[in-house]
N, C-alpha and C positions, 0 to 999 in steps of 0.2 A: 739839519737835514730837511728836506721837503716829505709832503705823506707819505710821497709814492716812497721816499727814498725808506722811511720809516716804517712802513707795510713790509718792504721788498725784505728788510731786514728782521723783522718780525716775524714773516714766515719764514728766512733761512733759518732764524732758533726752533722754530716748531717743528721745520724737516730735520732737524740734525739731532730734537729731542727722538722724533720719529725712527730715525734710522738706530738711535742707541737701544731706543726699547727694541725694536725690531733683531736687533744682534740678541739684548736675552734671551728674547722670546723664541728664537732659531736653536737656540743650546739644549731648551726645556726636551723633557721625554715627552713619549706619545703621551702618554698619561695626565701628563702634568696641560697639555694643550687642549687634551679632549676634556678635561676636568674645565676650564677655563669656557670652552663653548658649552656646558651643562650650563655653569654660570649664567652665563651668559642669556640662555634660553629661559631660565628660573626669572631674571631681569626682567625682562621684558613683561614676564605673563606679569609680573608683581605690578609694574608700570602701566599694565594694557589701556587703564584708562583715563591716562594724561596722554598715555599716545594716540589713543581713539580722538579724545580731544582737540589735541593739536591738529592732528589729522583735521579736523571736521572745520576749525578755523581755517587751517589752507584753503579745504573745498568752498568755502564761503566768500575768502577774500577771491578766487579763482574765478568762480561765477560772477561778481560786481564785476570781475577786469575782463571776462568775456575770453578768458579761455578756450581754444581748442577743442571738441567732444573729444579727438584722441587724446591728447593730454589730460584732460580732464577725468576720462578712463583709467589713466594710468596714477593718475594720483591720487586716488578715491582710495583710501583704508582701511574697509570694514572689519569689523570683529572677525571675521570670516576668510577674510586674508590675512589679519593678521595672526589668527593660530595657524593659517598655512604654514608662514614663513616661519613662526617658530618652531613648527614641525620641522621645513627645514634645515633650522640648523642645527637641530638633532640628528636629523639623517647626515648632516655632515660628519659629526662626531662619530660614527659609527664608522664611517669611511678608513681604507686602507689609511696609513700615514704614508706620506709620500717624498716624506724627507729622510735621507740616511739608508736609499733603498742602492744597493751595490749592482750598476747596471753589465760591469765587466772587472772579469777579476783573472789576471794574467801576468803570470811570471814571465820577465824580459830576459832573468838568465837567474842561473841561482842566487838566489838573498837580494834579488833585483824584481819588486812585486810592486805591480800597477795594478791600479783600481782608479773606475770612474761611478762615484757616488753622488746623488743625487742631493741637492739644497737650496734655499731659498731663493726666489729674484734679489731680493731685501726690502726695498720700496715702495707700494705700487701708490699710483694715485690717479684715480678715478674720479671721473666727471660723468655727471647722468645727469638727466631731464627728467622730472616729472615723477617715478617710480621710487617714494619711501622704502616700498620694501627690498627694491635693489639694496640699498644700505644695509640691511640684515644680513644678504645674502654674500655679498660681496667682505664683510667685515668678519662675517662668518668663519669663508673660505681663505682667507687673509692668516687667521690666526691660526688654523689648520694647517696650514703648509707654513708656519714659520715667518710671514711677511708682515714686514706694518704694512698701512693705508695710508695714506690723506684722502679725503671723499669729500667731492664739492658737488651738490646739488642742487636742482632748480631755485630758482625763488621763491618761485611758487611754491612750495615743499619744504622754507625753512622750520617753522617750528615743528613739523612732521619728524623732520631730519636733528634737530636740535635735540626733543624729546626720546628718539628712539638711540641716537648716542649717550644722552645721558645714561639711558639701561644697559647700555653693554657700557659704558664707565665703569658701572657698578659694579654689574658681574663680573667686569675683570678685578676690578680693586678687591674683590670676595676672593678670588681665586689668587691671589698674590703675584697679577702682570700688570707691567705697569700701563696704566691706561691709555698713555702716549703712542701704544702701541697703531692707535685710533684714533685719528684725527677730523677733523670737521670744517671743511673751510662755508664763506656765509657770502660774499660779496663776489662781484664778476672781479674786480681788480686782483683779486687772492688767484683767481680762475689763468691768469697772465701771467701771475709770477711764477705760479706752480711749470707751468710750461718752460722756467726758464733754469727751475732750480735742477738741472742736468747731472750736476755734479752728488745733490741728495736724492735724485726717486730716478730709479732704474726703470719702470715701466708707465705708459701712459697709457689705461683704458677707458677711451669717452665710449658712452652709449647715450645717443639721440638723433637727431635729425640729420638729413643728407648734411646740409649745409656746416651743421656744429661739428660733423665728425669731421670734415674739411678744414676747418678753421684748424682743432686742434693739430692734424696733421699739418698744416702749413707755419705754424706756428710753433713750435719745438724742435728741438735736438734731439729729445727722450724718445726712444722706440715706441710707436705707436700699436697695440694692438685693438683691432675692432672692425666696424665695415661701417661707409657712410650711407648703405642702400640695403631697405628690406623688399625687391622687388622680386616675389616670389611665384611662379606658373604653376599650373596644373594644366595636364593633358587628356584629354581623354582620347584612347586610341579606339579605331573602328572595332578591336575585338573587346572593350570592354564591355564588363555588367554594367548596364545601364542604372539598375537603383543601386549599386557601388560605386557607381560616380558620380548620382548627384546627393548621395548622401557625404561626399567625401566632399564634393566642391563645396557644401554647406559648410560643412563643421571646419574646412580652411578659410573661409570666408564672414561666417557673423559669430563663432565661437567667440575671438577676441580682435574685432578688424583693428585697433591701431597695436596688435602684435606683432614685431620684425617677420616673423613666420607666419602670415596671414595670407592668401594669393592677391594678386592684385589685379593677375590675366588670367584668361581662361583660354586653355586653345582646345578647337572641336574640330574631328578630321570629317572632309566633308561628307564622308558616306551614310555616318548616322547623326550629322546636323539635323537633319531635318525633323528625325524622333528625338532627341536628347534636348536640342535646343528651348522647345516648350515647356517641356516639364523643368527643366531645370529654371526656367524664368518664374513658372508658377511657386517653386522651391524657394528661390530668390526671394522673389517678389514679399513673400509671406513674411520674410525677415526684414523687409524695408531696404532693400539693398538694389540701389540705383545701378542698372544695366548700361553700360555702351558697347555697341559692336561694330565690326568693321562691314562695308557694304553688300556682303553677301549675309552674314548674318541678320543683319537689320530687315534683309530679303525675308528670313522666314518668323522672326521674334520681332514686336513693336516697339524697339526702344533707340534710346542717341545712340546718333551717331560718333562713333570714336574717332580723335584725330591721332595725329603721328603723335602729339606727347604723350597720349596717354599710354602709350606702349612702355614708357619710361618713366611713371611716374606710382610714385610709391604715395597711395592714398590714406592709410591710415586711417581708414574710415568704410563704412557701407556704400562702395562705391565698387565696380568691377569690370574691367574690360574683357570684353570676349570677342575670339578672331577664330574663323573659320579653315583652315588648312587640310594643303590636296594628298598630305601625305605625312609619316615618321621626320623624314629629313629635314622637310619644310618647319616640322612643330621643332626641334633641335635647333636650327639654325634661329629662329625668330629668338628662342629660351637664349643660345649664345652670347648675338646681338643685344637684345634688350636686360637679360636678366642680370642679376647684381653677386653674383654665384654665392648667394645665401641656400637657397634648400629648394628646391625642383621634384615635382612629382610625376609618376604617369598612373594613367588608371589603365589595365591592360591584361586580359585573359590569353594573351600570346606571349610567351618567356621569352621570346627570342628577341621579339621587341622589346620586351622591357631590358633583356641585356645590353640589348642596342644602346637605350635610351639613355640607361646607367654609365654606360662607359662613353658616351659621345656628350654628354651634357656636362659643361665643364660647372659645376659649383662644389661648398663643402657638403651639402648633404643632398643624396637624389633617392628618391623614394617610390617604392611602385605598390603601387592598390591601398596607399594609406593617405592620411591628412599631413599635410608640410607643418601645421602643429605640433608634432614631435618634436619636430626640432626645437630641441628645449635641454638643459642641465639637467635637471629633478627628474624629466621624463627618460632622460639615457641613462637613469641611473648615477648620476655625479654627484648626487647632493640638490647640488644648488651650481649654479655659473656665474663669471664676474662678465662674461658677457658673449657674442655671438664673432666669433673672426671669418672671414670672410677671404683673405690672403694667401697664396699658394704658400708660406713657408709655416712649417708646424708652429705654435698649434693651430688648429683651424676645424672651424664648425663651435660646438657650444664650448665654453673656456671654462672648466672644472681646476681640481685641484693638480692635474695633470701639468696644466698650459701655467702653473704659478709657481714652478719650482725649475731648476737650470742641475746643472753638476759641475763639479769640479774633477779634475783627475789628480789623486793622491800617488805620488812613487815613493816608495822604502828602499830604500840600498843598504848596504855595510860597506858603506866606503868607495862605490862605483864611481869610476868616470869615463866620461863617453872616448878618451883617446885610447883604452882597451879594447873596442870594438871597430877601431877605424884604421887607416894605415895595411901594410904589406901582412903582416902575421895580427890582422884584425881576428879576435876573438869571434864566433857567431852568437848572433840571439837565439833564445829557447822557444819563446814567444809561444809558449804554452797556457793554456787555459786553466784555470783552477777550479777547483767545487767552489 
């Protein structure tokens, strides 16, 4: 056999090691899974500092090869993030279980009893850039709802990713699952065959760039969940508080600029341009955060001018376009157009408007008088997220333990068959509901 044929077949044994542990691991009780993520969390803090470590060797090789500032954002691990993440994957444990939960429970006719209960994807395998501690979160949420993983991460981010697997190895081999449940792929060529292996991983979640989340959708059979676009607006409408909107466009903008939920437009309705527009520059300005506006704005603030891409371009960085608009419908229509129906916000002390805005702005999350930084897993209360969907069909917005489990429908009979209910003296259904 040739490598490729050699790899290709090397990762079918790992997916189909993956999908077996994955079948135990779906059978266990709540108990026995949430005992597994404590594990799992004890792991880590035991490990913090070979993971601090490794960590700090990525950042190092990252800097020589001239990485990215977003990237390089995101791949930074400190101590400080990493008790986050193990926070959260305590908060995951704490979480409903969401496997085995009976959505409909309906007798078809007597000793004829349907139920549709909730259970795992089985597979998932995930591709992310840059963010180690995705890997926590995502392997976390994985074993909570019953799923294996396969997790392929940046280059940039191997021994980060390598180190922080070995601690959840542990922890699970402590807790008695087998660790296969958790996989680790290291090379781009593993990245290609994951995509092909259709038949073992039920779901594909990339998180990174426009382009990478493209690729992997053009490239696979396996259902893609995710969005290739974090291009995120902020409005400020003529009835907004002025210092609640430029304290709002702030903390959307330099809180975390290469976060998918970060704004990248600014739209100002023309009437209070002229007061909003300064102070909000001098707000900016302070954070280091390069201004371009379109030609009426440019009119009253000193900064570039914007072209047509940047209306569509998702910067990941202290960079921010701002556009001047004559009206609500105007600022709707451009968000339509340009936005990536990630998370839209308005700033607005008129309700009517902001109902407007809510129901005419087509993305997963629209927000009024708050920062598009919410939009986040941990912060809606999920735990943790295996990432952000962006898709009109469910799930969509942040992907918790909800968007990582399916159902089946189970029927019980005594002996039913469907030609009693068909025909001239067809029997009827009861099609009654049950406690």
């Amino acid at each position: 056999m040739t490598a490729s044929q050699i790899a290709s077949s090397s990762l079918t044994t790992l997916a189909q090691q993956t999908r077996g542990a994955a079948r135990a691991l779906a059978v266990l009780s709540t108990e026995a899974r949430n005992q597994a993520i404590e594990a799992i969390a004890q792991a880590l803090e035991a490990a913090a500092p070979q993971i601090l470590a490794a960590n700090e060797a990525d950042c190092e090789t990252a800097l020589a090869e001239g990485l990215a500032r977003p990237l390089y954002g995101r791949l930074k691990l400190d101590e400080a993030k990493l008790k986050g993440a193990i926070a959260g994957v305590r908060d995951v444990g704490k979480l409903p279980d969401p496997v085995g939960a009976t959505q409909i429970h309906r007798e078809l006719d007597a000793g004829l009893v349907l139920q549709r209960v909730t259970c795992p994807v089985g597979v998932l395998g995930v591709i992310f850039e840059s963010r180690p501690d995705a890997l926590v979160q995502i392997a976390t949420l994985a074993i909570k709802s019953g799923n294996g993983v396969i997790l392929k991460g940046g280059k940039e981010a191997i021994r980060s990713c390598e180190a922080l697997t070995q601690a959840i190895h542990a922890g699970l081999s402590r807790a008695g699952v087998d660790p296969a449940v958790v996989q680790l792929l290291t090379t781009r060529e593993e990245t290609r065959e994951l995509l092909r292996l259709d038949q073992y991983v039920d779901l594909i979640i990339p998180r990174g760039s426009n382009s990478f989340v493209r690729f992997v959708q053009d490239n696979t059979r396996i259902p893609v969940l995710g969005h290739a676009d974090g291009i995120c607006h902020l409005y400020i409408d003529q009835a907004a508080d002025l210092d609640q909107a430029i304290a709002i466009a702030t903390d959307a903008k330099v809180g975390y600029p290469s976060a998918c939920n970060s704004i990248e437009t600014l739209l100002v309705h023309q009437t209070i341009a002229a007061t909003v527009l300064p102070a909000l520059a001098v707000a900016l300005h302070a954070h280091a955060v390069e201004l371009r506006g379109d030609r009426r704005t440019c009119e009253l603030i000193d900064i570039a001018t914007a072209t047509e891409a940047d209306w569509s371009t998702e910067y990941s960085d202290l960079i921010l376009s701002i556009k001047t608009v004559d009206s609500l419908e105007e600022a709707i229509a451009h968000i339509n157009t340009y936005g990536s129906r990630h998370t839209e916000a308005i700033v607005t002390q008129n309700q009517q408007t902001a109902e407007t805005f809510i129901n005419q702005v087509d993305a997963a999350g629209v927000f009024h008088n708050c920062s598009t930084r919410f939009a986040d897993g941990f912060r809606y209360g999920f735990g943790a997220e295996v990432g952000i969907s962006t898709q009109k069909m469910p799930p969509r917005g942040p992907v918790g333990l909800e968007g990582l489990v399916t159902y089946k429908y189970r029927v019980v009979g005594n002996g039913h068959v469907v030609s009693t209910y068909s025909g001239t003296n067809a029997k009827p259904f009861t099609h009654r509901d049950l406690a």
